[in-house]
N, C-alpha and C positions, 0 to 999 in steps of 0.2 A: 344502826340505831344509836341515837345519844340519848346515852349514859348520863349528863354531865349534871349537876344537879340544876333545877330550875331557880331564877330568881327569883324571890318573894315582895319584891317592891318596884315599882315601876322603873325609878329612876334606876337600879340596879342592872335591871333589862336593859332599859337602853345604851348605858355602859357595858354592858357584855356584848349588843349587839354593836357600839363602837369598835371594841377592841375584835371581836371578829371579822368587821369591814375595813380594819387594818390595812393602810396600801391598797387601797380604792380610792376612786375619783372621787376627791370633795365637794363635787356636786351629786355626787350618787349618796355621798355618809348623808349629807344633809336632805335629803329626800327621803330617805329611809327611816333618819331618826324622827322626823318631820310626821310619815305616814304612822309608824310605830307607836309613838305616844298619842295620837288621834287615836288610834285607832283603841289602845287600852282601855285611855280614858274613856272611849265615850261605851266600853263593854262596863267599866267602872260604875258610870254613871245610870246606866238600865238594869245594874245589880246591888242597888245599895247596901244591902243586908250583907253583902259578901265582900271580905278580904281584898288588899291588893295581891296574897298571894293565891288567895284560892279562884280571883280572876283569871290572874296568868298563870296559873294551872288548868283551867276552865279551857282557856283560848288556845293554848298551846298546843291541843290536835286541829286546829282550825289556820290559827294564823302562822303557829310556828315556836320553835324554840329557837333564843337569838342566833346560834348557829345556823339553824336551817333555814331564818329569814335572809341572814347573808349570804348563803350560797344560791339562795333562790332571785334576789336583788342580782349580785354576780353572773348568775345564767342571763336574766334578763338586760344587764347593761351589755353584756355581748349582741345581742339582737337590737338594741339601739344603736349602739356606734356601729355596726353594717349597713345599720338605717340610715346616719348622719352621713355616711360615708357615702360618695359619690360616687355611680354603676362604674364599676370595672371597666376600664375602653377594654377593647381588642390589643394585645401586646404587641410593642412599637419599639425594636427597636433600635431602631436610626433614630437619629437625631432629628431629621424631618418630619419623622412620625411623629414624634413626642412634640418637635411644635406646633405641625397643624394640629394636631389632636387634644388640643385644650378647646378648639371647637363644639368639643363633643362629651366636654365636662359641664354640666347644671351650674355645680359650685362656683366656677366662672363666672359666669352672668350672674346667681344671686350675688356677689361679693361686687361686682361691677355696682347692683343697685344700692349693694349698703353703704358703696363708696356716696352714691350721687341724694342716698337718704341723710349721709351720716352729718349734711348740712343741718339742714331742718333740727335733727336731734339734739345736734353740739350745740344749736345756737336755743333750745329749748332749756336742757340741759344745766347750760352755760348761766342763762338767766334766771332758770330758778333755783340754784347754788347759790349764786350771788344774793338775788332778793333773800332768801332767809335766812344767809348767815348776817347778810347786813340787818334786817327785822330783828334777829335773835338779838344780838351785839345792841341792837338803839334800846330794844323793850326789855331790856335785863335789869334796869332798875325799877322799873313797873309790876305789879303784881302777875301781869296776862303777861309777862315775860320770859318765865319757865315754863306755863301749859304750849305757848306757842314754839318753843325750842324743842322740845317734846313731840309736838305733830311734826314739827318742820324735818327732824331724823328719823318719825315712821315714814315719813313720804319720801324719805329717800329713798328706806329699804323696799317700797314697794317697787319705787322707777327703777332699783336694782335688780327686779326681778323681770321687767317688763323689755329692760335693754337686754337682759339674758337670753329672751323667750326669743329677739329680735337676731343675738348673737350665733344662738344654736340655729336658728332655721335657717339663717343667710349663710353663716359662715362655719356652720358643721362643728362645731366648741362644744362639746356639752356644756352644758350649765344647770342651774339649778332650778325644778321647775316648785318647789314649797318657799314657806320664809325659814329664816335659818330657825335652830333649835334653839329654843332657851330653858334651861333649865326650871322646873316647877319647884314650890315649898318656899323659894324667896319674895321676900316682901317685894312692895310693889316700887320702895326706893330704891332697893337693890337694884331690880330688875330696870329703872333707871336709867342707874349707877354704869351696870352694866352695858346699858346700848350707848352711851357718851365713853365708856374706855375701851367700846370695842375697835381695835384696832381695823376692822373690815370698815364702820362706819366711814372714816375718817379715808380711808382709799378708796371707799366707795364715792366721794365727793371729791376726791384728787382725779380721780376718772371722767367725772362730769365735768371737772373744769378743763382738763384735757380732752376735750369731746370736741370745745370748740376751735382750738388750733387744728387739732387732725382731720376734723369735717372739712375745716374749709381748705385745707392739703389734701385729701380723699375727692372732694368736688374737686376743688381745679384739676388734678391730676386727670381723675375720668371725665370731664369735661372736653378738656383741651387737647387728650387722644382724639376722641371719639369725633373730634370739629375736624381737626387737622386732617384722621384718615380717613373720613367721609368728605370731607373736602376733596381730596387727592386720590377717591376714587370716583368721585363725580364729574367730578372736572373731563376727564377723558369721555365718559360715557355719554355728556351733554355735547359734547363736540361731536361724535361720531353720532350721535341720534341727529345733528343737523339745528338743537336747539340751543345751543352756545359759538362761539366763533373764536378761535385762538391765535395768537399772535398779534393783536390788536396794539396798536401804538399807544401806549399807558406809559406812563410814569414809573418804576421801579417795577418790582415782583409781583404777582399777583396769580393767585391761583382760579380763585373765583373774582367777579365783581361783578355788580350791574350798575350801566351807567347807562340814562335815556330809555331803560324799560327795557334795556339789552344783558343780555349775560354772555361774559367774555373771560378770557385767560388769556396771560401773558407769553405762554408759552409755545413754543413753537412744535409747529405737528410732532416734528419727530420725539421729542419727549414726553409725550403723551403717553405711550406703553410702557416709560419706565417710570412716571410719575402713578399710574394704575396701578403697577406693580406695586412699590414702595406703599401706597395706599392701605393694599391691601394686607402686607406683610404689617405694616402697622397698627393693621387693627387687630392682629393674631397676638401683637407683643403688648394689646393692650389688654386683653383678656388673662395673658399672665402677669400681668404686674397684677392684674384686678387680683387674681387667685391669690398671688403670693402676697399681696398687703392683706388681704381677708385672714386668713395663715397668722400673719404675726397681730392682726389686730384682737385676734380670736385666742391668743398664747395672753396678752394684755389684758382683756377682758374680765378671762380664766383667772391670772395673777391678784388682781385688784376687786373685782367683785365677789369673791369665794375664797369663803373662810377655809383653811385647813384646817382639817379637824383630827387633832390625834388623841390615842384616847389617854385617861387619864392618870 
């Protein structure tokens, strides 16, 4: 039973309920403190006549005491990250096991596509960072030059939520699924003040501009696997099915070609089962680069779009 006495003002609450989520994922503080203050206020709001402490005396068999909202957030981020977490294979352990058996990890392939998405994104990204810091920068001696600097870093923090939702599902990262907390009772300069010195803004935009180098290293990379060891396993299998012809008199190397409405390879029969081989071995090593750049793009993500929140 806690004992401990209740808060009598909102923001109170949510500072006890900070300092009890102590050493918790800061995408879980910020989801918490996010629902928490939603959720007072809007008991606040359908009781006018009443208190912010005789509120959160009101709610506090319902919703919780900050302690008890933490341990019960803490129960439940346990049964998400089991969720995020990819099925347990069958235990492997040789060395061969543990390679082919990336196979038969999901995470693999979603991280493979966010490699082959993560074009699209960074070059999305990329161009609308640029356009509105350069808008911001021209229209700042104009009167419409502050209201537009103002939407242009809400709409970051929205895209920072939306590349999140993109980060946890592909690549198993928790993240954040609210917008971050901002404290109530500050004026509306403040509150401002405060999204242009938040240090999360300003990483949140260092990420987007780094979206577009790493997309387009994430594309090539799983691009030029995926040509190369489908190449090098096709190559055998169109010879043996009778619909390619190998060792053809060509000019340098060649795996594949068509020349004349023919499809042909350079290579002579006998290296056809260890070019299949290599093929295939290749594309097993391309599923763990996939995993392992997913891993650290997801450690990146976590770093740069997610405020730490400690309490105060």
């Amino acid at each position: 039973m806690n004992t401990q006495r209740l808060p009598t003002t909102i923001p109170e609450y949510l500072e006890h309920l900070r300092r009890s989520l102590a050493g918790a994922d800061p995408a879980l503080i910020q989801d918490a403190l996010y629902d928490a203050e939603e959720y007072l206020r809007s008991e606040l709001a359908e009781n006018p006549g009443k208190s912010q402490a005789e509120v959160i005396a009101a709610v506090a068999s319902s919703y919780g005491a900050p302690d008890e909202v933490a341990d019960i957030y803490r129960d439940t981020e346990v049964k998400v990250q089991t969720a995020l977490r990819s099925p347990a294979p069958p235990a492997r352990k040789s060395m061969l096991g543990r390679f082919f058996g990336v196979a038969a990890d999901p995470r693999a392939y979603a991280a493979l596509f966010y490699m082959v998405l993560a074009l699209a994104t960074g070059i999305f990204y990329f161009t609308w960072v640029v356009t509105g810091l350069s808008l911001s920068a021209g229209l700042a001696v104009l009167i419409v030059g502050i209201p537009f600097a103002i939407l242009f870093f809400g709409s970051i923090r929205v895209l920072s939520l939306v590349e999140g939702r993109l980060v946890e599902v592909m690549l198993g990262e928790r993240m954040p699924r609210r917008p971050l907390y901002t404290a109530r009772g500050r004026t509306l300069l403040q509150r401002i003040g405060d999204m242009f010195t938040d240090p999360r803004s300003w990483s949140t935009l260092l990420y987007m501009l780094l979206m577009l180098p790493l997309g387009i290293a994430y594309f090539t990379v799983a691009v030029t696997m995926i040509s190369v060891s489908a190449s090098a396993i096709a190559a055998p299998v169109l010879v043996w099915l009778g619909i390619a012809e190998a060792a053809i008199d060509v000019s340098g190397w060649q795996v594949l070609y068509i020349d004349h409405d023919m499809i042909g390879t350079s290579l002579e029969p006998w290296a056809l089962p260890l070019l299949f081989v290599c093929g295939v071995l290749l594309l097993f090593v391309t599923l763990h680069v996939a995993r392992g750049l997913g891993r650290l793009h997801g450690l990146l993500a976590k770093h740069l779009l997610v405020k730490t929140v400690q309490p105060a």
